[in-house]
C-alpha positions in Angstrom: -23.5 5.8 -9.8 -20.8 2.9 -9.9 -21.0 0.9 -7.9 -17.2 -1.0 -6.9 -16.0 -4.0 -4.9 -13.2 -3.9 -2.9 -11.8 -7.3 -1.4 -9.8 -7.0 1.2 -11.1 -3.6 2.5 -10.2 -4.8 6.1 -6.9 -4.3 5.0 -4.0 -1.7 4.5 -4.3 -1.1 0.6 -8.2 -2.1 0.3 -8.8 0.5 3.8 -7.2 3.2 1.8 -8.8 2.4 -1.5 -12.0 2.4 0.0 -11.5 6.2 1.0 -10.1 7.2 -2.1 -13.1 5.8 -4.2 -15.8 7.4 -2.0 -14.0 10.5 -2.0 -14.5 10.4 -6.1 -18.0 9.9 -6.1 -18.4 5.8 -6.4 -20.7 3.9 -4.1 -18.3 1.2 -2.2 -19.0 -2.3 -0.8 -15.8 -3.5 1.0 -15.5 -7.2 1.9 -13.1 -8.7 4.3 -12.7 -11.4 6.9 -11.9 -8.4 9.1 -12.8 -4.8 10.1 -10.4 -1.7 9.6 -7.8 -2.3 12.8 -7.1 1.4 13.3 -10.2 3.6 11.9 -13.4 2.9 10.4 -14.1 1.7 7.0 -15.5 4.4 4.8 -17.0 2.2 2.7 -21.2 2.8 2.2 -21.4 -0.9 2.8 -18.8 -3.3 4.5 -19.2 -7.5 4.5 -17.8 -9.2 7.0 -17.1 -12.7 5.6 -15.0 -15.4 4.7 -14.2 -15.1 0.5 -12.6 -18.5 0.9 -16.1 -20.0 0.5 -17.7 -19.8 -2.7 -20.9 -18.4 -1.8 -19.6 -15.4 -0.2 -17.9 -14.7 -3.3 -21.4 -15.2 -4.9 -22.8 -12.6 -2.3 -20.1 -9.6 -2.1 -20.2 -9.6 -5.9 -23.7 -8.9 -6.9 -24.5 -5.8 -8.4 -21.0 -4.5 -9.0 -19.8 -2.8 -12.0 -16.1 -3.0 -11.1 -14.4 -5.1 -8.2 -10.8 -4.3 -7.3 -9.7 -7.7 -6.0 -6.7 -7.0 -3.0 -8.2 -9.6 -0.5 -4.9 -12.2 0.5 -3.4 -14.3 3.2 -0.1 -12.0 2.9 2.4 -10.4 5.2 6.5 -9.3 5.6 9.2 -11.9 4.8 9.1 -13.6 8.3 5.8 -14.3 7.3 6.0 -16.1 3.9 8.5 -17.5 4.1 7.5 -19.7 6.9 3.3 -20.3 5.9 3.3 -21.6 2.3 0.9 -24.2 2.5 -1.4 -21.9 4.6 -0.4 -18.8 2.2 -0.8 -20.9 -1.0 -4.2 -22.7 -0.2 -5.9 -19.6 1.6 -5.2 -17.8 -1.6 -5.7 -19.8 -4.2 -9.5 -20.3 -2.7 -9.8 -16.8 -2.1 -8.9 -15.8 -6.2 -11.0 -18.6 -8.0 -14.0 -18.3 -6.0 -13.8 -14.4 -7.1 -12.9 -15.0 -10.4 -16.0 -17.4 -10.7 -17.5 -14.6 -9.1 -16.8 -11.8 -11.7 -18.0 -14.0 -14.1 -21.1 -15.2 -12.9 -22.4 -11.7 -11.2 -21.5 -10.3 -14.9 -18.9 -7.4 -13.1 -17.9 -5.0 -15.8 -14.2 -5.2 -15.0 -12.1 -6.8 -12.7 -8.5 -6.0 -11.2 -6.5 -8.2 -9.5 -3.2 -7.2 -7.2 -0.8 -9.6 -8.1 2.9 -8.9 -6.2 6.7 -8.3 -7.1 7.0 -12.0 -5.6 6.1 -13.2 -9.0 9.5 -12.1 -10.8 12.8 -15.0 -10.9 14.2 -15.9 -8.0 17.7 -15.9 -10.1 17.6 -12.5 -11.4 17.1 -11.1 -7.5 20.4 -12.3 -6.3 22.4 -9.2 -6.3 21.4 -6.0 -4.5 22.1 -4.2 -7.9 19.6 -5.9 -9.5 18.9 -4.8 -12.7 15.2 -3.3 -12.7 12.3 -6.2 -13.4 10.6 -5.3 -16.5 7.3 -7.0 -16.7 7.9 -9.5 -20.0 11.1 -11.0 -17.6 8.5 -12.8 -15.1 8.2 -15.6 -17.8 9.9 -18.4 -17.9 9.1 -18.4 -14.1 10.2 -19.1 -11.2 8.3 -17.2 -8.7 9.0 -16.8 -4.6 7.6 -20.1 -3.2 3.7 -19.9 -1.8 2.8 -16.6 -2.1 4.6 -15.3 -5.5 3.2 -19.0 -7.3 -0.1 -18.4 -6.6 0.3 -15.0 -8.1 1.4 -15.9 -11.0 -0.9 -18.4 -11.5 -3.5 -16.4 -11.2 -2.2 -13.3 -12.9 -3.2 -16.1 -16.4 -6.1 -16.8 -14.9 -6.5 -13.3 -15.5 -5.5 -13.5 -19.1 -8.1 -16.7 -19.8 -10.8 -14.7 -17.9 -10.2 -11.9 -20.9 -9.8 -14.4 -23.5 -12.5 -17.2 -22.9 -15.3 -15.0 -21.0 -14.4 -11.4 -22.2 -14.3 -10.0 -18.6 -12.0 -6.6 -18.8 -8.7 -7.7 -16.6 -6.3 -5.2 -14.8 -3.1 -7.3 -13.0 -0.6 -4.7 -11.2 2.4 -5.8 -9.8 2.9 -4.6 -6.6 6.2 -3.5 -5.0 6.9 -2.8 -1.0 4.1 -0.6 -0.1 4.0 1.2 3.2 2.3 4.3 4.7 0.1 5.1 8.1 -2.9 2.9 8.8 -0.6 -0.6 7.8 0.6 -3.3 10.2 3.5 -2.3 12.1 3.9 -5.1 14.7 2.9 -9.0 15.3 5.1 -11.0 12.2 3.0 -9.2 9.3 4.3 -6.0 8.9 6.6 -4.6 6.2 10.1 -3.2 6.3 9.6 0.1 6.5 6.7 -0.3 9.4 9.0 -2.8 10.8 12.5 -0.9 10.7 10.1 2.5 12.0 8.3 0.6 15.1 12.0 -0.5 15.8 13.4 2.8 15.9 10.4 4.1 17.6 11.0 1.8 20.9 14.6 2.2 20.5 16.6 4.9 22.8 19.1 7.1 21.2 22.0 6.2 21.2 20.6 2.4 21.3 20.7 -0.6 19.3 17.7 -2.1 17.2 18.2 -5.7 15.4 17.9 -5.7 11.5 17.1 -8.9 9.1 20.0 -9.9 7.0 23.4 -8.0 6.6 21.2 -5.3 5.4 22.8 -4.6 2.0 19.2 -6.4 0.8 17.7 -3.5 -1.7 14.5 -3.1 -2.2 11.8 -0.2 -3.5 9.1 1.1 -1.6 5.6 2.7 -2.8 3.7 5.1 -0.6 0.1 4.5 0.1 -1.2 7.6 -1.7 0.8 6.1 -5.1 -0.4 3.0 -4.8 -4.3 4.1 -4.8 -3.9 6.1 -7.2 -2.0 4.1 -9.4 -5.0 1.3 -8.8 -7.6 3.6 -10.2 -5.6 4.8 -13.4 -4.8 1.5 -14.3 -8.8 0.3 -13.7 -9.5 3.1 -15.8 -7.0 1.8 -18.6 -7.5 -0.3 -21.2 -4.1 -2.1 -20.1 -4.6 -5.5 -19.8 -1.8 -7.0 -19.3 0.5 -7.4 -16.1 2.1 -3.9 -15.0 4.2 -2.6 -12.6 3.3 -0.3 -9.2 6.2 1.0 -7.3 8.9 3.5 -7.6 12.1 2.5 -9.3 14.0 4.4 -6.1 16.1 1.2 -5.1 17.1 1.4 -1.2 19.3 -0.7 1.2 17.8 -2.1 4.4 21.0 -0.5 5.9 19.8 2.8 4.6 16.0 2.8 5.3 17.0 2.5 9.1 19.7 5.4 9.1 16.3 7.7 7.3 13.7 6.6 9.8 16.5 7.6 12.3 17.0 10.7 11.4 13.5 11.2 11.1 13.4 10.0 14.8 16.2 12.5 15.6 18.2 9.9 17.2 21.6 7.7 17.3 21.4 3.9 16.3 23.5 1.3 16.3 22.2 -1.6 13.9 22.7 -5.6 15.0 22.7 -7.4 11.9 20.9 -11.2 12.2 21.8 -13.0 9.2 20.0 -15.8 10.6 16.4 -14.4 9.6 14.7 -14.5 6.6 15.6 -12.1 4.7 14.2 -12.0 0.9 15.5 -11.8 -2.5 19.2 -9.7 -2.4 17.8 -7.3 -4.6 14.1 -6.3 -6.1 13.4 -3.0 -8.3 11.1 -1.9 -10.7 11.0 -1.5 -14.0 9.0 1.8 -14.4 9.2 2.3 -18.1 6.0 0.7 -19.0 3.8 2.2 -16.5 4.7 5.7 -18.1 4.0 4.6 -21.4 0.8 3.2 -20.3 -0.8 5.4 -17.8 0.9 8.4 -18.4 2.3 8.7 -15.0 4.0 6.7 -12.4 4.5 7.0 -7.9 6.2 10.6 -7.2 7.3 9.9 -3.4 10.5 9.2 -2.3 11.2 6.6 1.2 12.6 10.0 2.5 9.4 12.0 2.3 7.1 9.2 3.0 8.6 7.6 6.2 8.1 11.0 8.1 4.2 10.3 8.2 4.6 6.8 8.6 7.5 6.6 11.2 5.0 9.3 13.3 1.8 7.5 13.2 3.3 4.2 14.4 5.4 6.6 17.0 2.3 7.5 18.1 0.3 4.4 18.2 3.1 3.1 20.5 2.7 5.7 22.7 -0.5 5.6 22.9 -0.2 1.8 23.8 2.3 2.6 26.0 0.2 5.0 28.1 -2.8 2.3 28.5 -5.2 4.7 26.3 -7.7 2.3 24.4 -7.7 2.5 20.7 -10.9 2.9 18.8 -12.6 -0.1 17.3 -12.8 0.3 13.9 -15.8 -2.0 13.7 -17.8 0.9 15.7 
C-alpha cells in the first residue's frame, strides 16, 4: 500500500485531501500544527506538530512514498496583505525544512501547492484580465509575502528535480472554496466570506463588500481541487500548472448568487478602503487539458449552494448555543 504525506491536513484543502486519498485505498499520515476545526481527520495517522522546525519535518516524513506538501501560514486578502513578514518567514521555514525532508527520507515524489499570488502584479490591473498562462509568471513580480515565497519555492522545486532527482509536482492554485473551510475570524476566502455575510444579513438588509466590487476573480470547488491534486501527482508534469476554473466572476456578482441562493434582498455597501487584491485574476486553463486530460467542471453557481448552507448552518447552530464537535476527538 502507499503510503502519502499530507502537510497541512488540519486544514481546508489537506482535510479534504486526506478523505479523498483514504477513500482510494492509500494509507494517510496528515501533519499539521492543528486538528480538523469542523470534523475529524480521516487520516490513519495524524501529527500534531510544528513543520517550522526541522526535526518534525525529519519525523512526519519517514516512510512515505509520496507527500503532497499544502501546509502554509495563508488566509483571504485582509490577511496578507497586512502579515508579510509573519506570512513570508512562517513559510519559507515550513517549505525548506520539507524540502530537506523529501530528500533525506528518500519520498518518491513530492507536490508542492504553490498559489495564483505568484503571477505579475501589472498584468492583474484590469478586471478583464486576460487569462494567466503559466510561462507569464516570469519575469516576476509576485504579490508581496505570500506570492514571493511561492515562487521562490516553486524553483526550489525545479533544483529539487534537477540536482537530487526527486519527482516535483507545483499547482497553481486559484480561489478555492467549499464546506468544511474558514468562513469567519480574518482568514476566510471570498466566497465563505460574502456567504457568512449574507447568511447573518436580513432580507431586505445591507452587508458590507471589499473594494467597489468590479474585482474579478475565479473560484475552484473543493471536490476540483482534490481531484485535480491527485491527477497531477499521478502525472509526469513537472513543471508549474494551473488549478482553477477559467469562470471569471465579479465580487459584485458572487454576492447577488449567494443571495439568491439565500432567497433574499441585499443591498451591497461598497468599502474601498479595504484591501481588496489584484483588479483582476483568471486562469489560463489550456495547459491543464493538455496535460491531465481534464480540468474543474463546477461553476460558483452550483458550488456556493452547499457551501452558502453549511456556513448557514454552522451560524445557526452557533447562534442557538449548541456545542460543535471537537474534531481532535
Amino acid at each position: 500500500m502507499t503510503s502519502v504525506l499530507v502537510t497541512g491536513a488540519g486544514g481546508f484543502i489537506g482535510h479534504h485531501l486526506v478523505k479523498y486519498l483514504v477513500n482510494r485505498g492509500y494509507w494517510v499520515r496528515g501533519a499539521d500544527i492543528k486538528y480538523p476545526e469542523y470534523e475529524a481527520s480521516a487520516a490513519h495517522e495524524f501529527v500534531q506538530c510544528d513543520l517550522r522546525e526541522h526535526d518534525s519535518c525529519q519525523q512526519v516524513s519517514e516512510g512515505m512514498d509520496e507527500v503532497y506538501h499544502l501546509a502554509a501560514d495563508m488566509g483571504g486578502i485582509g490577511f496578507i496583505s497586512g502579515s508579510h513578514a509573519e506570512i513570508t518567514l512562517n513559510n519559507t521555514l515550513i517549505s525548506a525544512h520539507m524540502a530537506k525532508a523529501a530528500h533525506d527520507r528518500k519520498v518518491g515524489r513530492f507536490l508542492f501547492s504553490s498559489s495564483a499570488c505568484v503571477y505579475p502584479m501589472h498584468l492583474q490591473t484590469s478586471p478583464e484580465v486576460t487569462p494567466l498562462r503559466e510561462d507569464v509568471a516570469w519575469p516576476a513580480q509576485p504579490e508581496e509575502g505570500y506570492g514571493l515565497e511561492k515562487i521562490y519555492m516553486e524553483k526550489l522545486c525545479q533544483y529539487m528535480t534537477e540536482d537530487w532527482k526527486i519527482p516535483t509536482r507545483v499547482v497553481r492554485f486559484h480561489n478555492v472554496y467549499g464546506p468544511l473551510g474558514t468562513y469567519d475570524g480574518g482568514r476566510e476566502k471570498a466566497p465563505a466570506a460574502i456567504s457568512r455575510k449574507v447568511a447573518l444579513c436580513p432580507d431586505g438588509g445591507e452587508i458590507e463588500v471589499w473594494g467597489d466590487g468590479l474585482q474579478t476573480r475565479s473560484f475552484m470547488y473543493i471536490d476540483d481541487c482534490v481531484e485535480g491534486l491527485f491527477r497531477l501527482m499521478q502525472s509526469d508534469y513537472t513543471a508549474p500548472l494551473n488549478l482553477g476554473t477559467d469562470e471569471m466572476i465579479s465580487i459584485n456578482d458572487l454576492v447577488d448568487i449567494a443571495s439568491e441562493i439565500a432567497g433574499k434582498r441585499v443591498t451591497k455597501r461598497h468599502d474601498v478602503t479595504k484591501p481588496q487584491g489584484v483588479r483582476g485574476r483568471n486562469s489560463d486553463n489550456s495547459l491543464i487539458r493538455e496535460v491531465l486530460k481534464w480540468e474543474p467542471k463546477m461553476t460558483i453557481r452550483e458550488g456556493l449552494v452547499p457551501t452558502f448552507h453549511w456556513i448557514e448552518g454552522e451560524l445557526a447552530a452557533a447562534a442557538q448555543g449548541r456545542r460543535m464537535p471537537d474534531a481532535a476527538e
